[in-house]
Every structure is written in C-alpha cells, then in structure tokens.
C-alpha positions as CSV (number, residue, x, y, z in Angstrom):
1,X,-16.9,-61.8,62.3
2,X,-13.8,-60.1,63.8
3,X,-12.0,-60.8,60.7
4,X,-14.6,-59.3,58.7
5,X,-14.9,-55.7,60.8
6,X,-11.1,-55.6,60.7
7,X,-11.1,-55.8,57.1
8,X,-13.8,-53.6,56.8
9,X,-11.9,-50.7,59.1
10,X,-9.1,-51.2,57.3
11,X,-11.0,-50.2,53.9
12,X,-12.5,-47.2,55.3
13,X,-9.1,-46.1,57.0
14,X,-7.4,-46.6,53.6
15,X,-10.2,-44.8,51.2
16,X,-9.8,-41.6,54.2
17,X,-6.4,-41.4,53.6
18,X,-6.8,-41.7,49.5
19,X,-9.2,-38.7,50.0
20,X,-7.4,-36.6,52.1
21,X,-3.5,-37.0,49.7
22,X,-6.5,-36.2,46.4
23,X,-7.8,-33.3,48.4
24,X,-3.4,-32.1,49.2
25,X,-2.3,-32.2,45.7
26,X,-5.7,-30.5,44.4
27,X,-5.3,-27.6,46.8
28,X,-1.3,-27.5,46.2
29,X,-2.5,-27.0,42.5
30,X,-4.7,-24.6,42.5
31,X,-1.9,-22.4,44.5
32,X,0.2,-23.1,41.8
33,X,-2.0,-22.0,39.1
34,X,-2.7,-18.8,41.3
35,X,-5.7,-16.7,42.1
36,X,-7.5,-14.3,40.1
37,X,-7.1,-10.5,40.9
38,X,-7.7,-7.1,39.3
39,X,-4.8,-5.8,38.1
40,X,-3.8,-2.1,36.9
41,X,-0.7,-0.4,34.9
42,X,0.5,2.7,37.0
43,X,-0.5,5.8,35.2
44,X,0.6,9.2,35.8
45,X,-2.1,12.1,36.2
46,X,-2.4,15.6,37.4
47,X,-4.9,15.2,41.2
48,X,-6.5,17.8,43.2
49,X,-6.5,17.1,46.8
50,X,-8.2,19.2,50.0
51,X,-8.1,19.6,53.3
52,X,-11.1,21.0,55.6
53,X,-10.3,23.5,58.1
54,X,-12.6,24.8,60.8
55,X,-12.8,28.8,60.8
56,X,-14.3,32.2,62.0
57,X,-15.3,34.8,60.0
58,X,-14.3,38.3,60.8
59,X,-14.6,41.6,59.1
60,X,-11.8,43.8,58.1
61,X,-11.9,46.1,60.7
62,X,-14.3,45.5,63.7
63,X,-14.3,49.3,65.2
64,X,-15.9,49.8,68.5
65,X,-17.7,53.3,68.7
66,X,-17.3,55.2,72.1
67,X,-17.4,58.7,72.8
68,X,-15.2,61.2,73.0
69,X,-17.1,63.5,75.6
70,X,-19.6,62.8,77.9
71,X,-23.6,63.7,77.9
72,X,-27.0,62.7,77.3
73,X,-27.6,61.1,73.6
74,X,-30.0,63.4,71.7
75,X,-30.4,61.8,68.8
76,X,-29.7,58.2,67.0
77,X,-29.0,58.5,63.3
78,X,-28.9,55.5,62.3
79,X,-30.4,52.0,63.3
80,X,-28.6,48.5,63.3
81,X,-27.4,46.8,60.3
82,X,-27.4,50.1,58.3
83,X,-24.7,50.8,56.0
84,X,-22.8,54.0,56.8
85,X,-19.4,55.8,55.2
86,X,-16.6,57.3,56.8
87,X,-17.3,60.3,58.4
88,X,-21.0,59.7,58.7
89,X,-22.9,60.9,62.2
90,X,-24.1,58.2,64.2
91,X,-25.3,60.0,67.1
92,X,-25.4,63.1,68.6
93,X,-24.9,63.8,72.3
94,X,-26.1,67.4,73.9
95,X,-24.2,69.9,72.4
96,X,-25.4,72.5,75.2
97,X,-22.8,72.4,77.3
98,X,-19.8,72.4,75.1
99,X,-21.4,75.5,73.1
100,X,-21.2,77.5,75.7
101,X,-17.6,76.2,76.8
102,X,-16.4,77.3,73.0
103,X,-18.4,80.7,73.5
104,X,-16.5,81.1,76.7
105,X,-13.0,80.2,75.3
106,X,-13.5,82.5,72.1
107,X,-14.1,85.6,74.6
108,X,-11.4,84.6,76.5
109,X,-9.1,84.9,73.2
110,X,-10.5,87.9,72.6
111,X,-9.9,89.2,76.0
112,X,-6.4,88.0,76.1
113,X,-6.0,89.6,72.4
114,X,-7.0,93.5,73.9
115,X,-4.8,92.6,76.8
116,X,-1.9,91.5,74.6
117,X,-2.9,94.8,72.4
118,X,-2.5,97.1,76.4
119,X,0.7,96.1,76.7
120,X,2.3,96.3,73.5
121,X,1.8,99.8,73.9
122,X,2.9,100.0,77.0
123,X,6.2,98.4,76.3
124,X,6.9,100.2,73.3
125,X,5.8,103.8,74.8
126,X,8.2,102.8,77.6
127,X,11.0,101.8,74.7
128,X,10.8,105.4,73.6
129,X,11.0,106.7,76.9
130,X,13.6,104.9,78.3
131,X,15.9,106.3,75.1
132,X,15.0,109.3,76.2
133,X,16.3,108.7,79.8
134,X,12.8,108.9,81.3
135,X,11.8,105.7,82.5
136,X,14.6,103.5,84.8
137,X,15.5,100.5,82.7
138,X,13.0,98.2,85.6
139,X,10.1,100.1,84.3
140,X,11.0,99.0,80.8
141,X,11.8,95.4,81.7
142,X,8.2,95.0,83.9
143,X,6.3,96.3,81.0
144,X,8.4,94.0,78.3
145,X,7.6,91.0,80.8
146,X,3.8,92.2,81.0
147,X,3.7,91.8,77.1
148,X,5.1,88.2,77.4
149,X,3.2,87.7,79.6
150,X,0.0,88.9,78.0
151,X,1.5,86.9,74.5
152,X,1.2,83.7,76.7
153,X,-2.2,84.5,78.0
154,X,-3.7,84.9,74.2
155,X,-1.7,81.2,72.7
156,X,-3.3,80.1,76.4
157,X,-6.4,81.2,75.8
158,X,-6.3,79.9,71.7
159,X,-5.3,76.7,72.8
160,X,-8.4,76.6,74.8
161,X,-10.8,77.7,72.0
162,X,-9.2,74.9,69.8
163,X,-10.0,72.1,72.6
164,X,-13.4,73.5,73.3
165,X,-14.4,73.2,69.8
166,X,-12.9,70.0,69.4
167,X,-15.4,69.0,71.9
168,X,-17.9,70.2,70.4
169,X,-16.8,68.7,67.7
170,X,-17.0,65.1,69.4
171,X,-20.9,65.5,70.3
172,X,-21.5,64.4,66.9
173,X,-20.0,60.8,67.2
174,X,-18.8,59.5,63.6
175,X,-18.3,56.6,61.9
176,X,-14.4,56.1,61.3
177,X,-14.5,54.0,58.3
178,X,-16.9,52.3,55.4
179,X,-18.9,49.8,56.8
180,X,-22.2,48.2,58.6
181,X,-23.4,49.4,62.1
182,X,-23.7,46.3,64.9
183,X,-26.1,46.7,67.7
184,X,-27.3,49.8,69.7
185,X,-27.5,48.9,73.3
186,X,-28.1,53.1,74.3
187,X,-30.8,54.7,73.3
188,X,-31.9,58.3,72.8
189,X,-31.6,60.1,76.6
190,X,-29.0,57.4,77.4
191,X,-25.9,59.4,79.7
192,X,-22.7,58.3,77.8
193,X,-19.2,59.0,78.5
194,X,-15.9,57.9,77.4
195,X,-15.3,55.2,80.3
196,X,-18.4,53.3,79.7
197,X,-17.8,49.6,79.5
198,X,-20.1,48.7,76.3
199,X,-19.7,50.8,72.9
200,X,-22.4,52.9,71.5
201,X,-21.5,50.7,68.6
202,X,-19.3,48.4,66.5
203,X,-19.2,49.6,62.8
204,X,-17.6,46.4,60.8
205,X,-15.8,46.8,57.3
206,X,-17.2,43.8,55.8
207,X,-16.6,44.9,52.3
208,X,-13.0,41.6,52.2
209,X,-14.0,39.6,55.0
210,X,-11.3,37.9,56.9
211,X,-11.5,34.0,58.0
212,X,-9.0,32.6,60.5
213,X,-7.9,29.2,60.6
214,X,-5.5,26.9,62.3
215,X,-2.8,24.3,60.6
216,X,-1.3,21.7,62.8
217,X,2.6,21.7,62.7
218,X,2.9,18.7,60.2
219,X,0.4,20.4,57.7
220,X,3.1,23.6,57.9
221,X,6.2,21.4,57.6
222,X,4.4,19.8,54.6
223,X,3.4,22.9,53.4
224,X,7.1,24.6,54.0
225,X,9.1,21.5,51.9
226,X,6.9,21.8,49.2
227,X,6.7,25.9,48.0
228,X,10.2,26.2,49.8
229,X,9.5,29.1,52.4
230,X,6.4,31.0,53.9
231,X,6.8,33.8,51.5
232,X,6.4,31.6,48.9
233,X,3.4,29.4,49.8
234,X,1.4,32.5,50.5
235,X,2.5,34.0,47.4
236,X,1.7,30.6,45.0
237,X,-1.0,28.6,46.9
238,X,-4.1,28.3,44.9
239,X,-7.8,30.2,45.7
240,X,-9.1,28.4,48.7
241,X,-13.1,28.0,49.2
242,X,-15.5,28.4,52.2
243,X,-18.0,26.2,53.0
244,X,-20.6,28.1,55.1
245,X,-22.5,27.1,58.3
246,X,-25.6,25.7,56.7
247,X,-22.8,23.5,54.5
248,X,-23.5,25.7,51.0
249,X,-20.2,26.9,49.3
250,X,-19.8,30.6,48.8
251,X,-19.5,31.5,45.7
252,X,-16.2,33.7,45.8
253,X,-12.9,32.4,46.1
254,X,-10.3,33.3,48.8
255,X,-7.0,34.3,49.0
256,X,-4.4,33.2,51.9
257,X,-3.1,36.5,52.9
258,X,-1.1,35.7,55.9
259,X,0.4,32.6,58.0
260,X,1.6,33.2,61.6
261,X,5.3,32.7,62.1
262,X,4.7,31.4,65.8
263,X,3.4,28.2,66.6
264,X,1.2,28.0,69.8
265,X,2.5,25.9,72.7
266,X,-1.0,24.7,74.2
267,X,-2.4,23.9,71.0
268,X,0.7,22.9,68.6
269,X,-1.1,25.2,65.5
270,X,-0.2,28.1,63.8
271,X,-2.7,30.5,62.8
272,X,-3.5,31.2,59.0
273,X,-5.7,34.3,57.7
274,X,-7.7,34.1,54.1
275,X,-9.3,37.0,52.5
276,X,-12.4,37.2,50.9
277,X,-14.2,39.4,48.6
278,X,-17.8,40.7,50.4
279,X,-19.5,42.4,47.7
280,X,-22.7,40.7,48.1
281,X,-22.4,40.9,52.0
282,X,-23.5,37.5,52.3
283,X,-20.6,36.8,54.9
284,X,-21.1,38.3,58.3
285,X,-18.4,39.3,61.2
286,X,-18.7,36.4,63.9
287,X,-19.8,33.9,61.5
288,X,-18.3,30.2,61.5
289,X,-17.9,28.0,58.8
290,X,-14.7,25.6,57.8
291,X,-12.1,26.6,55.0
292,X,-10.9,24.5,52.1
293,X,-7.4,24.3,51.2
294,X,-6.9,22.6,48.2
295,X,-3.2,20.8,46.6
296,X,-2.8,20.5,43.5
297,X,-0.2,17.3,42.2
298,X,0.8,17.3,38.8
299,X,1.3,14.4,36.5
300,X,1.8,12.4,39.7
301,X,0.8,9.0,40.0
302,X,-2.8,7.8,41.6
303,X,-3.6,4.5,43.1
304,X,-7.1,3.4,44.4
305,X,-6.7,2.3,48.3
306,X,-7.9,-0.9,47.4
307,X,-4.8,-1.9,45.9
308,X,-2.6,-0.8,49.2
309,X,-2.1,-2.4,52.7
310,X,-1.2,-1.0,55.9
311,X,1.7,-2.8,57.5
312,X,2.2,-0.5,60.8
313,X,3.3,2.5,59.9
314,X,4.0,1.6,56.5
315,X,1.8,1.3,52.9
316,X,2.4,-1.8,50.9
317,X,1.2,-2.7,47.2
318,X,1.5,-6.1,45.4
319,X,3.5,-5.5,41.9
320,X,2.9,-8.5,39.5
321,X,6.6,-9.3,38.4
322,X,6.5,-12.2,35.5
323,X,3.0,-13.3,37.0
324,X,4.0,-13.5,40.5
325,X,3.5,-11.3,43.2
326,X,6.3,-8.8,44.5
327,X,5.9,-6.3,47.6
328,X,6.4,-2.9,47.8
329,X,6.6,-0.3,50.0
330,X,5.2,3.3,49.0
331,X,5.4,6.6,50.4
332,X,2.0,8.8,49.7
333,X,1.0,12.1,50.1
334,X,0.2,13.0,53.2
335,X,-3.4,14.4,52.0
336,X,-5.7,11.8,50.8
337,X,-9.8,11.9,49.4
338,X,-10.6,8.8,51.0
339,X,-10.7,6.9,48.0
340,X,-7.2,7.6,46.2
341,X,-3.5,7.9,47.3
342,X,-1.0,10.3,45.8
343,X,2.3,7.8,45.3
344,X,5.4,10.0,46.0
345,X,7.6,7.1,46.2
346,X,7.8,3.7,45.2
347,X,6.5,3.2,41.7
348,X,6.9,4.2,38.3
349,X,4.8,4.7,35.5
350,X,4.1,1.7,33.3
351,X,4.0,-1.0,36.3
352,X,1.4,-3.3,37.1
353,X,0.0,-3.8,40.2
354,X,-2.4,-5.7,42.4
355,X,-5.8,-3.3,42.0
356,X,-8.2,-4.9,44.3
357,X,-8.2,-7.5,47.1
358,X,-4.3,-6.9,48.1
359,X,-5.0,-8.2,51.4
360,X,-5.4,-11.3,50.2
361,X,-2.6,-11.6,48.5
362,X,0.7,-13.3,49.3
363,X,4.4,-12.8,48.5
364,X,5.5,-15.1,45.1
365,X,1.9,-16.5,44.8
366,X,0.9,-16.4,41.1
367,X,-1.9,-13.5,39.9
368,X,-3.7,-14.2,37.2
C-alpha cells in the first residue's frame, strides 16, 4: 500500500509541474504577441484653451457726492438708481444764508468802488496842486497811498463777491459726470456739511464697466514668453468673457485694458483690469462674477489625457515604434480643458501613439 500512495504522489507531483511549465510558456506567449491598445497618428490642429478668473465688477468712475457748503437739505431731486448727466442738480441745500452773504459782498464792491472813485479825485486834485506849489509833496503822497489803498479795498471786496457766489453756487450740489445715482442715506431737512463721514451720494459711470482680476506669477511669466512683453499682450490678447454671479455669460465681450507692473508680496499676484461695454446696464458697480481668459494655439498638436502618464513631475506617452512600445517624455501647455493636452514638445505630426490605457503599458512590449 505504501508503494502504491508513493506512486500515486509522485503522479500528482509530476502532472502539477506539467501544468504549471504549460501555463509559463502560454503566458510568455501571449506577452510576445502583445496586447491590444487604441492607437492614434499625431495630428496638428488649431485649440482654444481658458482659464477662469475670479473678479469684481466696478464702474468707471465711482464718484462720492459731498457738499461743498454746509446747511439744511431743502430739496432731493432725484431718487436712487436714477440716471442723471453731468451737471444735473441732485439736491439743493438752503440757499438763505449764502444769498444774503453775496448781497452783502456785492454792496461791499460797490462801497469799495465810490471809495476808490473819493480818492481818485483826491489824488489827482492834489497832483494839480502840488505842480502848482500848493500842497507839500506828503499831502500828495498820503492821498496817492489812500487810492491804493482804496484800489485794494475794491479787488478785496470783488474777491469776496466771487467766493460768495460761488457758495451759492455750491447749494445746488451737482452731479460731476454721466452716470446712475447710488443710495440716499440724508433726506430732505437732513444738516450736511462738507466733513460729514457718509456722502450724500455715489453717482457711478457704468456706461464701460471695469472688472479686476488677479494672475498668479507663473500665469504672467507664461503670458510674458509668449506675446513677448506687457505692451504687447495687452495690445494682442483676444476678447475675454464674463461669466456672471448666477453663472449666465454676458453677452458682450471684454477687452484687457491694463496689467499691473507690481507683483504683490502677500499674495504673489498681479492685478489685471478688463473693460466692458455697459449699454444695456445689466452689469452693476460692486458686482462679482469670474473672468475668462481664453488662449488661442494654432496648428499645434492635441492629445487626449488618456494617452499620457504622470511620472513625477514629468508627462510620458507610449509611441508605437515597428509595433513595439517606445517612451516619451512631453512638455504641454501649461493651460489644459481637462480632457486634452496642448504638446509643445516632444512629438511630431504623423506619429503614432498609445491613445488609451497607457498606464498599462510597458517599455518594448508589443501593441497591437
């Protein structure tokens, strides 16, 4: 019986081993016949690429309205969110007081202009008489120094007018430019002057709207190498877009106007300014929303990410080279949809890659 269980061990232990060597050269096989993969010849194409930036919207010019004079509001002329023109009235504060004050200052003119008149006539009367030997030369001297003097008094006394009617002036508070009327916080009766801490107004040129944005210090670089200077990439970037708060697009397009030449320490960004037209005035002055930059690559070459492998800091495709896989390393733009890399480096039109599954992939295996 021991003879027979040997034997029979034996068997098994031999038809194991004949199944494991079958199951060797079956798998060393198939890897030399090679896997399957979707495969793609690099094409080149023109790609459109953007980049989202967060942003505030403000309007051209955001003019606080504060008086020039001080007094009691006696009338409102307008109400908030009106549209108003330069050199429009939006209040009125007591013009009483500063009536009188120009009444006052035009007597006073007239006053000093009689007094001017008396001593004319007394300085040349005392001319005559002095050439004559009549008058001592101190007579003629005090009465040329009383016409000065009385000269003086009336430029004195015009001066005055012209401030006291400029005040008056000021009682009717005016709007310095185009534009829509913020909020009223003082009300007729209200006792305004021109220290008070909150405007009477704000009266917003919204007609271009401006939106403020921030690029990081990489995006500028990038930016920089590629239209050569500043100058030039606010001169030849493309019309940007806005996407509003409630995520809608606005249907104008934007023009970069302006990028900051100084780069913020605490934050590492540089500011950027877009214009944009405001004709329906659908965009408001302290309105968010985010700004989108697009870049435009033409007749570049496009790969799907699929077809690309992250090796550290590096991107890695599979070319097929006579049926066999070959690595390569890429350099892509640095702006990417999530979908699709811009190649700016690495391959060249007419080679074939690994599309899909190049993780799997390994170097000199056979694609098929």
């Amino acid at each position: 019986m021991r003879t027979v269980n040997g034997k029979i061990l034996q068997l098994i232990g031999l038809i194991g081993c004949t199944f494991w060597m079958t199951s060797c050269k079956q798998e060393q096989a198939g890897g030399q016949m090679g896997a399957s993969y979707a495969t793609m010849k690099v094409e080149t194409a023109d790609k459109e690429l953007s980049t989202s930036y967060s942003a505030t919207i403000r309007g051209r010019q955001d003019i606080n309205i504060l008086p020039q004079v001080s007094g009691t509001i006696e009338r409102v002329c307008i109400a908030e969110g009106d549209k108003v023109k330069k050199g429009q009235v939006l209040f009125i504060i007591d013009q009483v007081p500063y009536r009188a004050a120009l009444q006052t200052a035009e007597a006073n003119v007239e006053a000093a202009k009689a007094g001017l008149a008396t001593a004319e006539l007394s300085y040349n009367s005392n001319k005559e008489l002095y050439a004559k030997k009549v008058v001592s030369e101190y007579s003629l001297k005090t009465s040329e120094n009383a016409y000065l003097t009385a000269k003086a008094q009336l430029a004195q006394a015009k001066a005055q007018e012209v401030n006291a009617r400029n005040n008056l002036s000021y009682t009717e508070v005016k709007s310095p430019s185009d534009g829509v009327v913020g909020m009223l916080p003082y009300r007729v009766g209200a006792l305004v002057s021109p220290s008070i801490q909150e405007p009477l107004t704000v009266v917003s040129d919204n007609s271009d709207m401006y939106v403020y944005f921030s690029m990081t210090e990489n995006q500028l670089l990038n930016m920089t190498r590629e239209y050569g200077s500043m100058e030039e990439a606010v001169e030849k970037m493309p019309a940007v877009k806005l996407q509003l708060n409630d995520g809608s697009m606005y249907p104008e397009l934007g023009k970069i106007e302006s990028i900051s030449g100084v780069i913020d320490r605490q934050t590492g960004a540089v500011g950027v300014r877009a214009v944009f037209p405001n004709a329906s005035r659908l965009l408001h002055s302290g309105a968010s929303g985010n700004v989108i930059v697009p870049e435009v690559y033409k007749n570049c070459i496009v790969i799907p990410q699929t077809a690309t492998v992250q090796v550290q800091d590096k991107i890695q495709v599979w070319k097929v080279v006579d049926g066999k896989a070959v690595t390569g390393i890429i350099k892509v733009a640095p702006t990417s949809d999530g979908r699709e890399y811009v190649v700016l480096d690495g391959l060249k039109k007419g080679e074939e890659i690994v599309k899909e599954g190049a993780g799997l992939v390994r170097p000199g295996q056979q694609v098929k």
